[in-house]
N, C-alpha and C positions, 0 to 999 in steps of 0.2 A: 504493500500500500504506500511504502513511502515515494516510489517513482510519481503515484499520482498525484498525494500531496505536492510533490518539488515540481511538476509541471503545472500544475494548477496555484504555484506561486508566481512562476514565469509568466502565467496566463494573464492573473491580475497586474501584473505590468504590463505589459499589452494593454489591457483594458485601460488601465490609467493614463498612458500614451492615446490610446484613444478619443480619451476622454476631451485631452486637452486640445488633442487635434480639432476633435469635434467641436468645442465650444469656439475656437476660434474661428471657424466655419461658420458656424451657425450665426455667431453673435455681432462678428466683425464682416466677413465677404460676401455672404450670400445675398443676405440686405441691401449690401454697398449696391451690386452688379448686379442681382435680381428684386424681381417686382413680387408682392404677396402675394398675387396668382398665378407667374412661375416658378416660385415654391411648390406652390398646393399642387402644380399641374405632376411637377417630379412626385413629388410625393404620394402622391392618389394613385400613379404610373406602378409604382417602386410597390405599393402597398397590393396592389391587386395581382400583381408576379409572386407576393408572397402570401400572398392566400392561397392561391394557386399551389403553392411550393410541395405540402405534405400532399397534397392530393396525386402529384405525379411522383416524387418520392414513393410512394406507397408503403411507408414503412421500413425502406429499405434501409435506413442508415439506422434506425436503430436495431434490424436483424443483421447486420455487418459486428456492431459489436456487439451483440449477443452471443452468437453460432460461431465467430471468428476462432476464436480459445477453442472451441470444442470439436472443430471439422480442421486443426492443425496440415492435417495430409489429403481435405478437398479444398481447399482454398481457392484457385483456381474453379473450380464447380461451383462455388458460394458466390465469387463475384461474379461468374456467368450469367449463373443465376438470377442474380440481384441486379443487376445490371443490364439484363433485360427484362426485366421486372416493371424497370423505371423506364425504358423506353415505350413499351407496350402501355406503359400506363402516361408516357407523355404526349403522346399523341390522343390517346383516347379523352383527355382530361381537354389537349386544344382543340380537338375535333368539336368535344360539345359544346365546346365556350363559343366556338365558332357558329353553329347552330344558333346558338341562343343570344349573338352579339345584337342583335337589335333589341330584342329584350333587355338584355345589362344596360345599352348603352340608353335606352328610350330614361334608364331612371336618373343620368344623367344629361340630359337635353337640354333642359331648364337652365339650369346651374350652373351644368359645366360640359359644353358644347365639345368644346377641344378635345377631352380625352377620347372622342371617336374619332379621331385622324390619327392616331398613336395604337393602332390595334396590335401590330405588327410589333411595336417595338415591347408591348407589354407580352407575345410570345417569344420575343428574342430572349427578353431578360429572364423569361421562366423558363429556359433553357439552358442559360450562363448559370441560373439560383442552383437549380436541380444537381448540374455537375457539377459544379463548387462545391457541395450538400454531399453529394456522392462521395467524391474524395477525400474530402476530411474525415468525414464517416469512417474513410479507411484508414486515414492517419489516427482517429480516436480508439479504432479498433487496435490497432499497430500501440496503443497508452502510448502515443504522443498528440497529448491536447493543444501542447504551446504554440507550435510551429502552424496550427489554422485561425489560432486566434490571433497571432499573426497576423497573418492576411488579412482578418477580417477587421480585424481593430486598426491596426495601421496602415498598413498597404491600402487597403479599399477607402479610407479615409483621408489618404494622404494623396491618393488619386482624386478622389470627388475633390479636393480642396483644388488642388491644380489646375482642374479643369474648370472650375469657377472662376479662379483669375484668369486664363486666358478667356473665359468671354468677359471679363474686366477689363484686359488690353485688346479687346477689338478682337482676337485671335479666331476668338470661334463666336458663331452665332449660337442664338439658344435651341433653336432646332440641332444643331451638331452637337452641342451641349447634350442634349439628352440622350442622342446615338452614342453617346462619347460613353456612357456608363456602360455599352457593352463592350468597349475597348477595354476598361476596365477589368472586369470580369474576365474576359480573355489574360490578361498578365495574373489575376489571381488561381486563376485555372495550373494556367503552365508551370508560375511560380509553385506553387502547391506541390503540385503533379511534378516536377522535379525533386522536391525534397522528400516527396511520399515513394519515389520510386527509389532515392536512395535507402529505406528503411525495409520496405515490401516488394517485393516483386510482382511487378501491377505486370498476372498474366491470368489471363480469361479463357475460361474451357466453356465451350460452347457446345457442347457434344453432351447429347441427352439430357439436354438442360432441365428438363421437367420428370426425369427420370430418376433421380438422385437418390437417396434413403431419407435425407433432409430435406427434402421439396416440399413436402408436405406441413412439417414443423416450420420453417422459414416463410412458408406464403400466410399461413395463420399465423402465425407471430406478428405481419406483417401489418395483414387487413387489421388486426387489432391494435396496435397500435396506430393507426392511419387517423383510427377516433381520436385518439389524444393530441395527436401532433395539430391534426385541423382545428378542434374544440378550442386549444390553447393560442394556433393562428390567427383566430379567427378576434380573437380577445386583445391581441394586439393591434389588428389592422383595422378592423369594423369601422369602428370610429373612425376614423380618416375619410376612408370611403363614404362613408354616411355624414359625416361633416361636408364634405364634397357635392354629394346628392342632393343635400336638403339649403343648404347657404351657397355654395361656389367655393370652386377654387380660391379665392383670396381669402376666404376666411379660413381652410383649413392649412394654408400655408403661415397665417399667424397661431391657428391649434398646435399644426405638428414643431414649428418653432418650439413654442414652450413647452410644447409634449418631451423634446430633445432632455430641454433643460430639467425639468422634475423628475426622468427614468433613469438618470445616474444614480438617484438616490439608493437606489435598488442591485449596485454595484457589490457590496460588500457581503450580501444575501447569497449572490452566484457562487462567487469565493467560498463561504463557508457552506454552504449547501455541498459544493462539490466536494470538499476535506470531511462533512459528517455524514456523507451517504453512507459509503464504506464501512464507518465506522456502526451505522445504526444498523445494515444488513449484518455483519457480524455480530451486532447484538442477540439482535433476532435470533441467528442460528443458533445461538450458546442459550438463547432462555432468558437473556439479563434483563428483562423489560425494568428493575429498577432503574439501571443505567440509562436505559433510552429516553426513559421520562425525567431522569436527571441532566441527561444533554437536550433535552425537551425545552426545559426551564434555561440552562447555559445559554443555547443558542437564542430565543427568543431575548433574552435580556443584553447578550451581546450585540444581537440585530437593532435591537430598539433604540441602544445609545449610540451605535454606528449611523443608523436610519436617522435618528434626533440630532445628530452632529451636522450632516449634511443637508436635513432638513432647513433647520436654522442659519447656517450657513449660507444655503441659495436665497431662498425667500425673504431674508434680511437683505440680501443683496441686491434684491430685483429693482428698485428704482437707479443703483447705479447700473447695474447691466443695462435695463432700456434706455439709460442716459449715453451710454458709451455706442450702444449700439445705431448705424446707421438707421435713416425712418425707422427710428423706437418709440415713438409718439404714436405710430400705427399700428406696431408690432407689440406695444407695451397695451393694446387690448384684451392680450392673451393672459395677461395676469393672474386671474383667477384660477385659470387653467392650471399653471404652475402649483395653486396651493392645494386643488384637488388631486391633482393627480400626485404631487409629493405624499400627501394623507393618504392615499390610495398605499401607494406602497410602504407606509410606514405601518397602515393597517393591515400590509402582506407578512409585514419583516417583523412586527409583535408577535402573531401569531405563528412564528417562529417556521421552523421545516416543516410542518404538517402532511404536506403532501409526497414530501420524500419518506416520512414514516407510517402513510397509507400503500406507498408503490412499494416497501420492502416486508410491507406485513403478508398473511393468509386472505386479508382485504385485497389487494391491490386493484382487484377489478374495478374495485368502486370508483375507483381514483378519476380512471376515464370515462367513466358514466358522470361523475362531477365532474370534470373537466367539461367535456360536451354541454351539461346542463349550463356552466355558467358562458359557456358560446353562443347558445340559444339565448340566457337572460341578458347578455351584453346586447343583443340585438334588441331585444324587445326595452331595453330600458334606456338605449338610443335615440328609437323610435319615437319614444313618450317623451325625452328629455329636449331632444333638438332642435323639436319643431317651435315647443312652446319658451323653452332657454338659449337656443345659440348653440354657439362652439360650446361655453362654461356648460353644457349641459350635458356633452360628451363625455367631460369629465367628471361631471355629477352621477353620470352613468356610470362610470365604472370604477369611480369608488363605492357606490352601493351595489354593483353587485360583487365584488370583492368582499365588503362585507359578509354579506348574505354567504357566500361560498365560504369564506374562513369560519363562520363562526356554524356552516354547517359540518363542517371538516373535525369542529373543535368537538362538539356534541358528538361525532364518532368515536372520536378518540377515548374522549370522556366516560363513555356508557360503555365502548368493547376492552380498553384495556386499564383505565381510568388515568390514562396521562392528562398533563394540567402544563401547561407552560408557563401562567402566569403563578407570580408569587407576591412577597411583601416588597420585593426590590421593584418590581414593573409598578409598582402605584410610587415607590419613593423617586425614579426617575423620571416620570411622569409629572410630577409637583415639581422636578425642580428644574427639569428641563423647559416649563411651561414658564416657571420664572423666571431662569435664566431669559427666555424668547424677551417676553414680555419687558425687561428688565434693560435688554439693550437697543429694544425696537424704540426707547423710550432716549437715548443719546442720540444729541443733535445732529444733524446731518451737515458733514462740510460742503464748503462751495465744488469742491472739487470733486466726481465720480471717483475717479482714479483714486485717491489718497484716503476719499469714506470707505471706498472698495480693501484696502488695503488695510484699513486703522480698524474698522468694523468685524473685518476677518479674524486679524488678530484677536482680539477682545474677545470673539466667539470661541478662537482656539484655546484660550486662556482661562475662559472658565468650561469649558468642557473637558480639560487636563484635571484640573481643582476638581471635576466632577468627577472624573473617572478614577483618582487617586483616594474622593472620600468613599466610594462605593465600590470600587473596585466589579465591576459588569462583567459576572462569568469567568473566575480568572482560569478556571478547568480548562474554558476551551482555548484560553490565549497560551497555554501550557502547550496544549495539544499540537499547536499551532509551530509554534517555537520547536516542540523537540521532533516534528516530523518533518520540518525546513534543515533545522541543525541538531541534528541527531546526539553531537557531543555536548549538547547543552542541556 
């Protein structure tokens, strides 16, 4: 377990590189050089290739690392297999979208006319997602996570940023601009697909493909998981599309702006999720359910003072960010947004890993039936929210059904094995992190963005240290953390 810890340290660097790629993206160029509705147009483009994405995947990347370990001497068979799995299933998925494109598009007519001139470029990209999806798949099967989150944090980000300043310098128009993300794609591909071949031997048997001993297990493992991967898809992107549908493009280019800004907060969640799966499926196998409900409680309180740090941290900050930021006067609509959807995921990251310790229980089927269920209520609580609220409604949507979903997850947990996450420390961080906000939302604001940005930050860092040193949040798991990074400590 320790290789996955140590690459899932490398990971979250990555991520934080990304991170910062991205806000400077977001906050400083895309503004400067693009308009709020081509934003929303990339975005609604970008979002409907990846709804698309598990559906032509068909489950395949998570039966790569499934079956990878255990078929050692059909490997070759497995990605035949798998791999034509996902083509048979990407054509069948564009064929019907094809069929039904006047339908999809009639619900965007009103609003946002443009994205039926772009039909083609929304199959290119689900095409570029799919293989990208693929390989890494086989890089993560191969326990190397670092090397695609790589790509995906840097490289893909450090390419979108590039090609934004060249249509800043006249370079490219914004039609080639959005061609330009398949160029993209294309160097993540390769890039990828070089470093995965030095690890794996990317060789494909194609010969009685549907013959195998495994065919059978791999195609159901497959279509089952398909529910989860779409259910949870569909929970990320809805909203975009459906802000798109129902207001225009210009309004869901200042949504997914702030959407950028409030889903880092959810940063530190992946991180530890990834380092206590591991750990909670080996509980499991041993019996230790005290354990797991004791890192139940760890993590959850670890998340919440991570989630509360960065919470406060942006949201304090958002009048200078839309001060610094190009048309932020237009883009600082999105405001609201930011504070919902931060509360969305700090009401993910309290409620601790839940659903990684429903996916390694005797439950685990439930996981994707709730999964699905809360894809359904994202939609229906879009629906309700957008028409009569705005964008801010999108985000009202899917902090209550995150809700709703967490706290049916918690009542599972609750009544089958009687884990509890919360304790006396989630109400004492809660009161003081509340004060804290409150406390320095309440020091002057300088004339300057830059220097409030900079003095504000501090001050935030400063008493969330003072915080974490009188409470100490979880130190089990920051133990856990420290001896599977550096082993001699």
């Amino acid at each position: 377990m320790g290789i996955v810890v140590r690459q899932t340290f490398f990971s979250s660097i990555s991520a934080y590189f990304g991170i910062v790629i991205g806000y400077i993206n977001i906050v400083l160029f895309m503004p400067l050089y693009l308009s709020e509705a081509e934003i929303g147009l990339i975005r609604t483009i970008n979002a409907m290739a990846m709804l698309l994405v598990p559906l032509a995947l068909i489950g395949s990347s998570g039966s790569l690392v499934r079956f990878f370990p255990k078929v050692k001497n059909q490997i070759p068979q497995l990605m035949g297999l798998t791999l034509t799995m996902v083509v048979l299933a990407y054509m069948i998925v564009t064929g019907f979208s094809y069929l039904l494109r006047d339908v999809i598009f009639s619900l965007y007519q009103e609003n946002a006319p443009e994205i039926g001139s772009y039909f083609w470029l929304i199959y290119g990209l689900l095409g570029m997602m799919v293989l990208f999806n693929y390989i890494e798949a086989v890089s993560r099967a191969a326990l190397d996570i670092s090397t695609p989150n790589f790509f995906r944090e840097v490289v893909y980000k450090s390419g979108h940023l590039f090609i934004v300043i060249m249509v800043g310098v006249g370079y490219l128009s914004f039609e080639k601009y959005l061609y330009s993300h398949l160029i993209i794609y294309v160097f993540l591909i390769v890039g990828l697909g070089y470093f995965v071949s030095r690890k794996v031997f990317l060789k494909f048997d194609f010969n009685g493909v549907f013959n195998h001993e495994f065919t059978k297990d791999v195609a159901s493992f497959s279509l089952y998981s398909i529910l989860g991967s779409f259910g949870i898809m569909m929970v990320l992107q809805i909203d975009q599309l459906m802000v798109s549908g129902f207001l225009g493009l210009e309004f869901n280019g200042i949504y997914s702006t702030a959407l950028y800004m409030a889903v880092v907060i959810e940063l530190p969640r992946r991180l530890i999720a990834q380092i206590t799966t591991p750990i909670i499926a080996e509980a499991y196998h041993e019996e230790r359910y005290a354990d797991i409900n004791n890192d139940y409680k760890n993590v959850s309180n670890s998340l919440f003072f991570l989630g509360g740090f960065l919470f406060v941290l942006i949201t304090l900050n958002l009048p200078n960010i839309y001060s610094i930021m190009p048309n932020g006067a237009s883009f600082s609509r999105g405001i609201w947004v930011v504070y919902f959807i931060g509360l969305t995921k700090i009401v993910d990251m309290v409620f601790s890993v839940n659903g990684e310790i429903i996916s390694m229980s005797k439950i685990f089927r439930i996981n994707v039936i709730l999964i699905m269920g809360l894809g359904i209520l994202t939609v229906i609580t879009n629906y309700i929210f957008i028409p009569r609220i705005g964008m801010v409604g999108a985000a009202i949507a899917t902090l209550t059904t995150y809700l709703i979903f967490n706290t049916i997850k918690y009542f599972l947990l609750k009544v089958k094995y009687g884990f509890d996450p919360f304790s006396k420390k989630t109400i004492y961080l809660l009161i003081t992190m509340g004060f804290g906000y409150f406390l320095i939302a309440e020091i002057p604001r300088m004339n300057s963005p830059w220097a409030d940005l900079v003095l504000r930050s501090m001050i935030i860092g400063l008493y969330f240290i003072v915080l974490f040193w009188a409470f100490k949040p979880s130190p089990e798991i920051i133990n856990i953390i420290q001896k599977k990074i550096n082993p001699s400590k």
